[in-house]
C-alpha positions as CSV (number, residue, x, y, z in Angstrom):
1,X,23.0,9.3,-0.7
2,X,24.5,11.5,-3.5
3,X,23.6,14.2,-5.3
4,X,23.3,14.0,-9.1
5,X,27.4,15.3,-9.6
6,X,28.5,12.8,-6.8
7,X,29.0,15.0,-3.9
8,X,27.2,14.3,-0.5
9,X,24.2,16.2,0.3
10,X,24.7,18.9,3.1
11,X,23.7,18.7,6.8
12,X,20.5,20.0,6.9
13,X,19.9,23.1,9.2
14,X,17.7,22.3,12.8
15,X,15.0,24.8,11.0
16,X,14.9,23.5,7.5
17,X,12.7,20.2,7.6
18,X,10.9,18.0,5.1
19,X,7.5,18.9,6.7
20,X,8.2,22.0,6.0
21,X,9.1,21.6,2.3
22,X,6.1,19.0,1.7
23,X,3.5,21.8,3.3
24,X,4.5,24.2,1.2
25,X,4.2,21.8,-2.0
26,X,0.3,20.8,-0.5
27,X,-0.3,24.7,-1.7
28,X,0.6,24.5,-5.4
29,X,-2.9,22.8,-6.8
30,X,-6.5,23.3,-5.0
31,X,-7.3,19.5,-5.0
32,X,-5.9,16.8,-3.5
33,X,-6.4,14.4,-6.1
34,X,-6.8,15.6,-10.0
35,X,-5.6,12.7,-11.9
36,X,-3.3,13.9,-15.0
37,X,-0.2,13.4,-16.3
38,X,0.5,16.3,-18.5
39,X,1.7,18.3,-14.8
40,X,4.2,15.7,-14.0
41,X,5.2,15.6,-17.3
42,X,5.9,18.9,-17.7
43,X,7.9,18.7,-14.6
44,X,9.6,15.4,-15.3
45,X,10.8,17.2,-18.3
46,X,12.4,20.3,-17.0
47,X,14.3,17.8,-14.3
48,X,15.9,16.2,-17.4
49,X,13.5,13.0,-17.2
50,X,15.0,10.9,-14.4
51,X,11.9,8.8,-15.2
52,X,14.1,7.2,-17.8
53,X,17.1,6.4,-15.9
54,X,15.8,4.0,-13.5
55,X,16.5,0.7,-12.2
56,X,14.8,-2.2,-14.0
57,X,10.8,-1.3,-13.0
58,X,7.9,-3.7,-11.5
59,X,4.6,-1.4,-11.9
60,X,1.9,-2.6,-9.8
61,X,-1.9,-1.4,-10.0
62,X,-5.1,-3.0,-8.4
63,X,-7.7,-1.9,-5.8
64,X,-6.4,-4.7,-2.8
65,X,-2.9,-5.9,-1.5
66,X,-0.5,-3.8,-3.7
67,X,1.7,-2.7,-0.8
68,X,1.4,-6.7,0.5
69,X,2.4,-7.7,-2.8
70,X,5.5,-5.4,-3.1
71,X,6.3,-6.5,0.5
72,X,6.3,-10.3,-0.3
73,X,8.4,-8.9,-3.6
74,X,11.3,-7.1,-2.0
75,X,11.7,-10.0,0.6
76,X,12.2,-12.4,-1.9
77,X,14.2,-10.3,-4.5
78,X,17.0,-9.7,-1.3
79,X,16.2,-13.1,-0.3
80,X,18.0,-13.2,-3.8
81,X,20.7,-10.9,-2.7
82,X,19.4,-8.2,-4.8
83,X,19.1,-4.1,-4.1
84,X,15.6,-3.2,-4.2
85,X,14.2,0.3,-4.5
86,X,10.2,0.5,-3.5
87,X,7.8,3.7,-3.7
88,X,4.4,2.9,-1.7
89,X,1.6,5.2,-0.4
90,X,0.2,6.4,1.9
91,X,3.0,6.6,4.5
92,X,2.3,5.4,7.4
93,X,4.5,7.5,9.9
94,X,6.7,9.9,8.2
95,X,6.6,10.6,4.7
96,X,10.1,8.7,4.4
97,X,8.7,5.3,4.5
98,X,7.6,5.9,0.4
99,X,10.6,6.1,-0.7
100,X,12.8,3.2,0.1
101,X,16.4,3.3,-1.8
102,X,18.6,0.1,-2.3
103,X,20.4,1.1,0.8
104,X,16.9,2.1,3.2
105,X,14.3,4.7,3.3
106,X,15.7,7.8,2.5
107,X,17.5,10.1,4.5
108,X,16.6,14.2,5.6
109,X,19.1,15.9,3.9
110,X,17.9,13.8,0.7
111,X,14.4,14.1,1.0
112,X,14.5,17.8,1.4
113,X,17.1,18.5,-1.1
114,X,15.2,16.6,-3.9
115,X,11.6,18.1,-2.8
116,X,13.1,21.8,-3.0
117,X,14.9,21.3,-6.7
118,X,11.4,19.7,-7.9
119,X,10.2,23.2,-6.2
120,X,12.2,25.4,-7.8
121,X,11.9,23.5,-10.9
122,X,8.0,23.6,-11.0
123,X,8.3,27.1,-9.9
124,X,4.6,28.4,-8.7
125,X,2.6,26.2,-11.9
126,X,-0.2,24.2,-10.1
127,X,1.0,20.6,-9.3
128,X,-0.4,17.9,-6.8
129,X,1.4,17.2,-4.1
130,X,1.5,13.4,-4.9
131,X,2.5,14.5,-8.7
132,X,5.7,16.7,-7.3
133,X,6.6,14.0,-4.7
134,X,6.6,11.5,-7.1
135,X,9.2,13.1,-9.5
136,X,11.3,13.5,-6.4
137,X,11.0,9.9,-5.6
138,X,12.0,9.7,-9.1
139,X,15.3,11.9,-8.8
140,X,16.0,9.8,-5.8
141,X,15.7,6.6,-7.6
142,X,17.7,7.9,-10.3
143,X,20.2,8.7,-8.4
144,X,20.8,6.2,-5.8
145,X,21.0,3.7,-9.5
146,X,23.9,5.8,-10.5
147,X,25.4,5.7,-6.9
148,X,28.6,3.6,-6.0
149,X,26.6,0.1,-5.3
150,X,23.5,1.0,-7.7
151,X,19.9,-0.7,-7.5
152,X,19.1,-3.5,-9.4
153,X,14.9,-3.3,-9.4
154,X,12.8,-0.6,-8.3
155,X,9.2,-1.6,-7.6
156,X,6.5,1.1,-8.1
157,X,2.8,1.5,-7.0
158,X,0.6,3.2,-8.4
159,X,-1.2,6.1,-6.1
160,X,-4.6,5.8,-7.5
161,X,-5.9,4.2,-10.3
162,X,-3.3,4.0,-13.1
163,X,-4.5,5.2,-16.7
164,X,-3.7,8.9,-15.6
165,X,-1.6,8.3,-12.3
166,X,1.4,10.2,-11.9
167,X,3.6,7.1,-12.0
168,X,2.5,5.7,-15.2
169,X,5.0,7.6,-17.2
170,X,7.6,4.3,-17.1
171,X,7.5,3.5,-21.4
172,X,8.8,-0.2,-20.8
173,X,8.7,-1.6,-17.3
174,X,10.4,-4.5,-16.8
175,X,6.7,-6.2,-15.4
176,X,3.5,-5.2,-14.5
177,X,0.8,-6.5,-12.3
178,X,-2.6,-6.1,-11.1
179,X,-4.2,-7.2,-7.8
180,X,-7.5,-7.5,-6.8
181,X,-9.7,-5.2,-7.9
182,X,-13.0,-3.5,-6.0
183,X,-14.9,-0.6,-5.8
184,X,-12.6,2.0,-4.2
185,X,-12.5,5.8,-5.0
186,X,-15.3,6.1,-7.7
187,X,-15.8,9.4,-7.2
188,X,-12.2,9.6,-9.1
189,X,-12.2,6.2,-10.9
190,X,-15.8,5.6,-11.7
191,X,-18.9,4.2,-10.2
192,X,-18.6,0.5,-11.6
193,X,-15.9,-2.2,-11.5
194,X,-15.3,-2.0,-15.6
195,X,-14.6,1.1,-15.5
196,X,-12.5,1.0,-12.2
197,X,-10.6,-2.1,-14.1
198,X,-10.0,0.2,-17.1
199,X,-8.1,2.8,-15.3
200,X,-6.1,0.2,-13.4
201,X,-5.2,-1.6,-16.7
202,X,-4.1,1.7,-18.5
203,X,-0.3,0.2,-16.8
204,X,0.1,-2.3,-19.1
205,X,2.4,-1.8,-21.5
206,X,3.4,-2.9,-25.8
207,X,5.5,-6.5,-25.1
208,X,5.5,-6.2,-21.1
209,X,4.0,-8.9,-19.2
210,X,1.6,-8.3,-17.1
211,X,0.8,-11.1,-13.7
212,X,-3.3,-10.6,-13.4
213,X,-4.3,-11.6,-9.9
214,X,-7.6,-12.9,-8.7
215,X,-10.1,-10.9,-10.2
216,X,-13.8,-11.2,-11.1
217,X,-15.2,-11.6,-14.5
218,X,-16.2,-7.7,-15.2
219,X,-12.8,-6.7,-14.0
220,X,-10.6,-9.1,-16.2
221,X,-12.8,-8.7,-19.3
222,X,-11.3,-5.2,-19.3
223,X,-8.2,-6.2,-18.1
224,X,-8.1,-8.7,-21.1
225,X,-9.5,-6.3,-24.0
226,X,-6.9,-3.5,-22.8
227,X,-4.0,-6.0,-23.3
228,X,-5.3,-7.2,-26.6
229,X,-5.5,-3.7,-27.9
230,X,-1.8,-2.6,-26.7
231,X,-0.1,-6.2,-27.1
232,X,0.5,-6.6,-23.5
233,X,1.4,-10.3,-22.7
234,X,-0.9,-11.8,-19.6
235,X,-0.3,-14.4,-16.9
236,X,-3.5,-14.5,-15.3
237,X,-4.3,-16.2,-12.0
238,X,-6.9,-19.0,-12.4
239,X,-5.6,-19.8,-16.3
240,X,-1.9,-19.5,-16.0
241,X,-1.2,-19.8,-12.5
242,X,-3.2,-21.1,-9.2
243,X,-2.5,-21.8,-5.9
244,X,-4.4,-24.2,-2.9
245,X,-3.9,-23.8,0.9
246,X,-1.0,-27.0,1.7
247,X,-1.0,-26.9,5.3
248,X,0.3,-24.3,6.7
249,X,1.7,-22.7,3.2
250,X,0.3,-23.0,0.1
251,X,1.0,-25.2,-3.1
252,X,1.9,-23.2,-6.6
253,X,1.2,-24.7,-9.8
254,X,2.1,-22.9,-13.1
255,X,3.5,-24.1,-16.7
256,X,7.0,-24.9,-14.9
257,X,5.1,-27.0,-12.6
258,X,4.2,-27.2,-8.9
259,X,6.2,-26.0,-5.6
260,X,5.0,-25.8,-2.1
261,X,6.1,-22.6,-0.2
262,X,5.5,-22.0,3.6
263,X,3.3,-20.1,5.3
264,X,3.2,-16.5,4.5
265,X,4.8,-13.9,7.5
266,X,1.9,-11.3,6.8
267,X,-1.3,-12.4,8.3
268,X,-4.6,-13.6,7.2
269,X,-5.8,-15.7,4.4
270,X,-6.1,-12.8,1.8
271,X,-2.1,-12.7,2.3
272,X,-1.4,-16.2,1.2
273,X,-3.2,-14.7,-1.9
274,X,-0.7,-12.0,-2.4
275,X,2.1,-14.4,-1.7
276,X,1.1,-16.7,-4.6
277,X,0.9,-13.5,-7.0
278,X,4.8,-12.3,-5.9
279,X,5.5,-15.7,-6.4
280,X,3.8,-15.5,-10.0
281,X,5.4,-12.2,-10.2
282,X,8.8,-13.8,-9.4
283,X,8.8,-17.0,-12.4
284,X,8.4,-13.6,-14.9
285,X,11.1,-11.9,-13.6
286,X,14.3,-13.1,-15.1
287,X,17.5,-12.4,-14.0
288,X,17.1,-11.7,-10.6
289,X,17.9,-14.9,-9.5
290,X,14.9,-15.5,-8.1
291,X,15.2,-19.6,-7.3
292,X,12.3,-21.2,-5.3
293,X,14.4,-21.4,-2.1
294,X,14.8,-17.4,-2.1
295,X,11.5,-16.9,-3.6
296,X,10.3,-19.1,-0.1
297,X,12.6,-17.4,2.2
298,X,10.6,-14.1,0.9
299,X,7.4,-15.2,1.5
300,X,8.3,-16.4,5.1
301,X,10.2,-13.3,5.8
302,X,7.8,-10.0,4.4
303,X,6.9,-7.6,6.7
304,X,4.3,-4.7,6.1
305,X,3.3,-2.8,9.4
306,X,0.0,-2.0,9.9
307,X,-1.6,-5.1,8.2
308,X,-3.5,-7.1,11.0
309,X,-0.1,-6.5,13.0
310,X,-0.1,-7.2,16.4
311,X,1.1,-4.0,19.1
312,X,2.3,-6.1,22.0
313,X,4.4,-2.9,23.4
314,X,4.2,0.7,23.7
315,X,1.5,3.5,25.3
316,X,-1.3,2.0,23.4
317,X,-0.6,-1.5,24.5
318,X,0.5,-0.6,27.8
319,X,-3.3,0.1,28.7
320,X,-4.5,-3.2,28.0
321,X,-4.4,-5.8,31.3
322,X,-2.3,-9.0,30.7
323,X,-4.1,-11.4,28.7
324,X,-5.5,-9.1,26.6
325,X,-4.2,-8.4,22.7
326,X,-4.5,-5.3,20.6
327,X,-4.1,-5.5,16.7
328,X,-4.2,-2.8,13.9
329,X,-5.2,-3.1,10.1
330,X,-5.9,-0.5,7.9
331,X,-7.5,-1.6,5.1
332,X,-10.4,0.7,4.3
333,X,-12.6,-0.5,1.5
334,X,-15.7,-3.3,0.9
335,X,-12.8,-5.5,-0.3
336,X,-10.9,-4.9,2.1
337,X,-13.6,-5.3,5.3
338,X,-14.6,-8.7,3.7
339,X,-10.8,-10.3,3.7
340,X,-11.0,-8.8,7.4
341,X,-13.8,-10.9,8.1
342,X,-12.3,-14.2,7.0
343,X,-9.2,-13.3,8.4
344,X,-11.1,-12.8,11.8
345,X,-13.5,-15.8,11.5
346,X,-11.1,-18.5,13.2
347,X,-10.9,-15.4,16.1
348,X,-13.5,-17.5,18.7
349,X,-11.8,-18.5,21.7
350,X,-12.3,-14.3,23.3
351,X,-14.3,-11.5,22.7
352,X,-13.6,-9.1,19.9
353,X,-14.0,-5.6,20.5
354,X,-13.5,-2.7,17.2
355,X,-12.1,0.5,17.4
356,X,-12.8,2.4,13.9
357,X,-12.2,5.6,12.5
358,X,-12.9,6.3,8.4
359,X,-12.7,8.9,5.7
360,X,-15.9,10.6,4.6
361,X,-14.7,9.3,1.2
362,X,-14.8,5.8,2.0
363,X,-17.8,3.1,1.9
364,X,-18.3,2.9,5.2
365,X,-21.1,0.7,4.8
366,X,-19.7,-1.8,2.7
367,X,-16.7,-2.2,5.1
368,X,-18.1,-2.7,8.1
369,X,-20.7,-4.7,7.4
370,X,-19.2,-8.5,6.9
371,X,-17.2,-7.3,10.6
372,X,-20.4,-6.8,12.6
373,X,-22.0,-10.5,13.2
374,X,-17.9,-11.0,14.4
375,X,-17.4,-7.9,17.2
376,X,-19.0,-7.8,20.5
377,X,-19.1,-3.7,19.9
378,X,-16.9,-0.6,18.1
379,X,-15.9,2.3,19.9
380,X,-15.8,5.3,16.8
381,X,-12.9,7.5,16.5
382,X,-12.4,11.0,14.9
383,X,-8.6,10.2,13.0
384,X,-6.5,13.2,14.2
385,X,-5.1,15.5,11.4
386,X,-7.4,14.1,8.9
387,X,-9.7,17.0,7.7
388,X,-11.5,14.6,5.5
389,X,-12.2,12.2,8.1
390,X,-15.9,11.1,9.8
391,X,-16.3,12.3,12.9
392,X,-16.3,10.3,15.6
393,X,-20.3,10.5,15.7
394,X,-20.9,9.8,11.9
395,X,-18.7,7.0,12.3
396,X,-20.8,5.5,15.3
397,X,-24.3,6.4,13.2
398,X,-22.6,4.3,10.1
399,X,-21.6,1.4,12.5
400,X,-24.9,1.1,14.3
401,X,-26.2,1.2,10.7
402,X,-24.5,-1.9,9.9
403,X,-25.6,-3.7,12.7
404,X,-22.8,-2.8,15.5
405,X,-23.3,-1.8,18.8
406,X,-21.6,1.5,18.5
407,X,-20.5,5.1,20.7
408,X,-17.8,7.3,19.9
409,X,-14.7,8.1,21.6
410,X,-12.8,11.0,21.9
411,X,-9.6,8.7,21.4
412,X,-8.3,6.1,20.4
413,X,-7.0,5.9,23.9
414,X,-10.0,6.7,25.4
415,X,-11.8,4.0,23.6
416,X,-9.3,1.8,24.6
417,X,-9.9,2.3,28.1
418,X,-13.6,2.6,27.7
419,X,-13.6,-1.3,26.1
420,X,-11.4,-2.4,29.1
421,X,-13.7,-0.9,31.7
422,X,-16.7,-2.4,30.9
423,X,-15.2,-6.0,29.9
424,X,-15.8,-8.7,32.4
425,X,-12.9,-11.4,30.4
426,X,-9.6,-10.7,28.9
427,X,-10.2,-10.1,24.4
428,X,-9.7,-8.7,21.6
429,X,-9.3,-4.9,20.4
430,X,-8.7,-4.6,16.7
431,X,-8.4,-0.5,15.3
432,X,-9.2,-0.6,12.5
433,X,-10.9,1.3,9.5
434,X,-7.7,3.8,7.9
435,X,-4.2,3.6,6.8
436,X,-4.4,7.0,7.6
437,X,-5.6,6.2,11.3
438,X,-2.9,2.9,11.6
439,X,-0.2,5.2,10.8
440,X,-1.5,7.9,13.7
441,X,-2.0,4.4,15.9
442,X,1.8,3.8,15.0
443,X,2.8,7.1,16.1
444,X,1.5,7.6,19.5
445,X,2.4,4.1,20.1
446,X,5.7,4.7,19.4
C-alpha cells in the first residue's frame, strides 16, 4: 500500500508494532463505548476528511448477520470481478482482519503508519479507540481508492448501533441496509426493540435506498417512520422481496421476478436468510455488474470464520478421538442463541456437548436458553484477555439456570478433555457463546 503522496510506506522496525500503537490509543477516553460523533468528527476534520474520498459505500446496520451479510456481498461483488474494500468488527485474531483493502487485509507497516498520524493528529483529546481506528480505516480506504488499481465498493458496518456510531459520517452512501434486529447492548441502545430500531435506522440516508431485512413489526414501524421523515427509499423483505427454501438453495422473488440460487457456503438456516438479503442487496446495486450467475457464484462461495465453522485441524482439534467433531460460533445474543438452535435441531444422530464462555454485558439467559433441551451438558469457560467477561463460575450458575447441566473449566482445553473423558460414544463439542472467545479459539488453534 501507499502513502497519501504515493511513496511506499517504510519497513517497520522489529520493536515498533500495531499492538503497541492500538494500546496506547485504548488510553485516550475512559470508556470503551461512548457513542458520539462530534470526536470523530473533529478528528476526521483535521485529517482532511478522507471520509469523503471513498469508494462507492454499502452501510450496513442491524442487531444479527451484518458481517454474514457483507461476506455473502464481497463474494458476489468479486464474483463480479470487482475490488472490494470491507471494515467489520470485532476482529477475530489480529486487529488486521477489520480492515480489508481491494488488494487484502492490510499490511504492518500500513496499519501502524495510519494509527500513529490519527495519533498525532488527535494529539492527547479524549477519543474511543473504535472512533480513532475507524478514521484510520478511513485513511486506509482513502488511500488504497487513489492507489494504482483503486477500489470500486467499500462496504462498511456499523460498530454499534448507528444513529451516533462512528461510521455514520458517509453523507450519501451508495446503499444502506439493515438486518435483523434484537435486543442487544441496551445498556447503550435502549431497553426496547423501538428504540434499538431507531438508533439502527439513524443510517438511512435523503434518496439512498435502503434493503430492510426480516424484521418484526415494532422494529420496521421505526425503520419505516425514520425513512418517511428523511426521504429514504425502502426495499423491505416480506413486501418487496421474499425468499422460500428450494431444495438445497433457496428461490428469490422480487419486482424483476424469481431466480433460484444454491445453497449458501455459510452454515445454518439463518444464513440462507442473509444470502437472500445480499442478493436483495445486489438487484440495488447498479453497476457493479452484479448478474445472477456472479450473484450465485457469491452465495456459494462466502466465507466468514467463526460462524458455526467446523475446526477439523490444529491443537484444539487434535484432542478430540477420531469420530468426533468440534465446531465454533460466536454469536452472543437472544437472537443469536435462537438461529443456533434451529441451526442445531437437524444435529440428532450424536451427542452434543457445549463449551461457553460470555461477556458480563451480554443476556446470558436469553442465549442459552433455546440451546439447553438440544446439549447433553456445557463445560463454562473464563474467555482469556477479556476483563469484562463472566467468569467461568457465573457462566456455569447462568447455564444451570437455563436448564443445562453445567461446571466450569479452567480452559477451553481443559473442558475439551473433561467432555471427552467422561463420554462413552464419539459427538459433538460446539464453543460457543463470544466472538471475542471464537477469535481466542482461532488463535490457540492456530
Amino acid at each position: 500500500m501507499k502513502n497519501a503522496s504515493g511513496g511506499a510506506y517504510t519497513t517497520v522496525s522489529p520493536s515498533k508494532t500495531s499492538d503497541a500503537v492500538l494500546e496506547r490509543l485504548t488510553r485516550l477516553h475512559p470508556k470503551v463505548i461512548d457513542l458520539s460523533l462530534g470526536r470523530v468528527e473533529r478528528l476526521l476534520t483535521r485529517l482532511d476528511h478522507p471520509e469523503q474520498r471513498l469508494a462507492p459505500v454499502v452501510h450496513v446496520a442491524g442487531t444479527n448477520g451484518k458481517g454474514s451479510l457483507l461476506a455473502f456481498l464481497r463474494a458476489m461483488l468479486e464474483a463480479a470481478g470487482r475490488r472490494v474494500q470491507a471494515y467489520t468488527s470485532p476482529h477475530l485474531v489480529r486487529f488486521h482482519e477489520r480492515i480489508r483493502l481491494a488488494d487484502g487485509l492490510i499490511d504492518e507497516a500500513a496499519l501502524i503508519a495510519l494509527l500513529e498520524r490519527c495519533e498525532e493528529a488527535n494529539g492527547p483529546e479524549p477519543i474511543t479507540f473504535f472512533e480513532v481506528t475507524t478514521a484510520a480505516a478511513f485513511l486506509a480506504f482513502a488511500e488504497d481508492a487513489l492507489g494504482e488499481r483503486g477500489a470500486d465498493i467499500l462496504l462498511l458496518e456499523t460498530g454499534l448501533g448507528g444513529r451516533l456510531d462512528a461510521t455514520n459520517v458517509i453523507a450519501r452512501p451508495a446503499l444502506t441496509a439493515i438486518t435483523p434486529i434484537g435486543l442487544d447492548h441496551q445498556q447503550f441502545l435502549g431497553d426496547t426493540l423501538a428504540a434499538i430500531a431507531g438508533e439502527k435506522a439513524g443510517i438511512l440516508k435523503p434518496g439512498v435506498t435502503c434493503v430492510v431485512g426480516p424484521q418484526e413489526a415494532e422494529a420496521l414501524a421505526v425503520i419505516e417512520e425514520r425513512a418517511a421523515r428523511v426521504g429514504a427509499d425502502l426495499h423491505v423483505h416480506g413486501r418487496d422481496w421474499r425468499f422460500t427454501p428450494e431444495g438445497d438453495g433457496f428461490r428469490f422473488e422480487d419486482t424483476d421476478g424469481v431466480r433460484s440460487f444454491p445453497a449458501p457456503a455459510l452454515r445454518g438456516p439463518h444464513q440462507m436468510a442473509n444470502a437472500a438479503l445480499a442478493v436483495a442487496c445486489a438487484s440495488k446495486l447498479s453497476g457493479f455488474g452484479l448478474n445472477d450467475k456472479a450473484v450465485a457464484r457469491g452465495v456459494a462461495a462466502a466465507s466468514w470464520p467463526g460462524r458455526l465453522q467446523r475446526l477439523t485441524e490444529g491443537p484444539l482439534a487434535a484432542l478430540l478421538p477420531p469420530g468426533w467433531e468440534l465446531w465454533l460460533d460466536g454469536g452472543h445474543n437472544p437472537a443469536a442463541g435462537a438461529a443456533l438452535a434451529e441451526a442445531l435441531a437437524d444435529w440428532r444422530d450424536r451427542p452434543l456437548h457445549l463449551v461457553y464462555g460470555m461477556l458480563n454485558t451480554k443476556g446470558a439467559d436469553g442465549f442459552l436458553a433455546p440451546l439447553a433441551p438440544l446439549a447433553k451438558d456445557l463445560k463454562a469457560v473464563t474467555i482469556p484477555g477479556e476483563a469484562a467477561s463472566l467468569s467461568a463460575e457465573a457462566a456455569a450458575e447462568h447455564a444451570a439456570e437455563a436448564g443445562f447441566a453445567a461446571a466450569p473449566a479452567g480452559s477451553v482445553a481443559a473442558a475439551l478433555s473433561a467432555i471427552v473423558g467422561h463420554a462413552d460414544q464419539p459427538a459433538r463439542i460446539l464453543i460457543c457463546g463470544s466472538l471475542y472467545l471464537a477469535g481466542q479459539v482461532l488463535a490457540d488453534n492456530r
